[in-house]
C-alpha positions in Angstrom: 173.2 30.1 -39.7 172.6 33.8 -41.4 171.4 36.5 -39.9 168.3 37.6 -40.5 168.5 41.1 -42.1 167.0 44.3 -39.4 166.7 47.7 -41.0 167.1 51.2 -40.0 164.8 54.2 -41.5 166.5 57.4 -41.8 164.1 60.5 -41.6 163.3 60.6 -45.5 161.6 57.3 -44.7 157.9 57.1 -44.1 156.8 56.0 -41.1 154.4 54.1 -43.1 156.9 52.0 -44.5 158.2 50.9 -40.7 154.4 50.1 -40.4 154.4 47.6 -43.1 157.5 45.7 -41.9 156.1 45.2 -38.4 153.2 44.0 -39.6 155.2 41.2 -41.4 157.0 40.6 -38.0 160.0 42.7 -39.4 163.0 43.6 -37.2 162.7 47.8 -37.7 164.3 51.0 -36.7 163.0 54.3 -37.6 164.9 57.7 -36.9 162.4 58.8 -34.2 162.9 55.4 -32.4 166.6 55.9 -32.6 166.6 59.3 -31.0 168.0 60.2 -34.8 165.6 63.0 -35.8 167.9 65.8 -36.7 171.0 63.2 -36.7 173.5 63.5 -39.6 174.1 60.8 -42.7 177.0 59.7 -40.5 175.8 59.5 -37.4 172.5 57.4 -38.8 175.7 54.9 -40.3 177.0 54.5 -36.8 173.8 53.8 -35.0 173.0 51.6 -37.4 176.3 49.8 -38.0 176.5 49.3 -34.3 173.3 47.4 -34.5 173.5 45.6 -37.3 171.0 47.1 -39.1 170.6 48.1 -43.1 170.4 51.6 -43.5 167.5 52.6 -46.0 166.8 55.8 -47.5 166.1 58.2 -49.9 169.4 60.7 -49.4 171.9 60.5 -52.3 174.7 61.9 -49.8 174.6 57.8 -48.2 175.6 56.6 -51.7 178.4 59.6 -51.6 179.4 58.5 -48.2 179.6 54.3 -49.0 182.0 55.9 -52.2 183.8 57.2 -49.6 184.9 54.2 -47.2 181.9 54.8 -44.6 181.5 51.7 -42.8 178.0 50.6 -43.0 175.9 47.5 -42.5 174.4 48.0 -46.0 172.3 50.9 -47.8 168.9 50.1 -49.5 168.4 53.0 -51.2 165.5 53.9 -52.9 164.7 57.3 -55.8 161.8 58.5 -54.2 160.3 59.4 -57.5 160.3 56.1 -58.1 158.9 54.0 -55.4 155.8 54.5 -53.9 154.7 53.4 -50.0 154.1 49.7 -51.1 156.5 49.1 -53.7 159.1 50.2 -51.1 157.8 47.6 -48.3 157.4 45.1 -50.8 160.9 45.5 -52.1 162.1 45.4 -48.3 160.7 42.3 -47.9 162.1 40.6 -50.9 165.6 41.7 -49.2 164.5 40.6 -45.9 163.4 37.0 -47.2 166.8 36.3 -50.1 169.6 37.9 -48.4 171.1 37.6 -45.2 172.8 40.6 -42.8 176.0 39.1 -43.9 175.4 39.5 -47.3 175.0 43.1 -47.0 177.0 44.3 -44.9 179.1 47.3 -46.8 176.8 46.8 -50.0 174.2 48.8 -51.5 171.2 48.2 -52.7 169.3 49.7 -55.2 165.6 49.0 -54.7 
């Protein structure tokens, strides 16, 4: 059976967003619940490789990293200038409800 997808919230994130999610009974990390706050690109990876969770963001540099080898569970990343609060959670759900932890593990995700 697949695994359900969890996510990660780097910083860039709003905490809104993690809001959202958990209302919809949504598996979710943020970078304050992580102990991450300050944490680099790399380290946010690890965490959330270790858990098994999709790293989402706004930050470029994880889309320079993924062209670099990182390992990663997967990368939803969003162009902030792009998405607002509830297109962003509305996106993450799609993802959450069509594709499995399998699926995108070492992908990315442009949302």
């Amino acid at each position: 059976m697949p695994t359900p997808v969890r996510f990660h919230l780097d910083e860039n994130i709003h905490g809104a967003v993690a809001n959202g999610l958990r209302l919809r009974g949504i598996d979710v990390t943020t970078a304050r619940d992580a102990g991450l706050i300050g944490a680099s690109d790399e380290e946010h990876l690890a965490f959330a490789l270790g858990a098994r969770r999709v790293t989402v963001t706004h930050d470029d540099d994880f889309l320079r990293l993924h062209d670099q080898g990182v390992p990663h569970a997967g990368i939803a990343y969003s162009n902030p200038r792009r998405r607002r609060i509830g297109h962003l959670v509305n996106a993450l759900v799609r993802m959450w409800r069509t594709e499995s932890a399998e699926q995108l593990a070492g992908r990315v995700e442009f949302l």
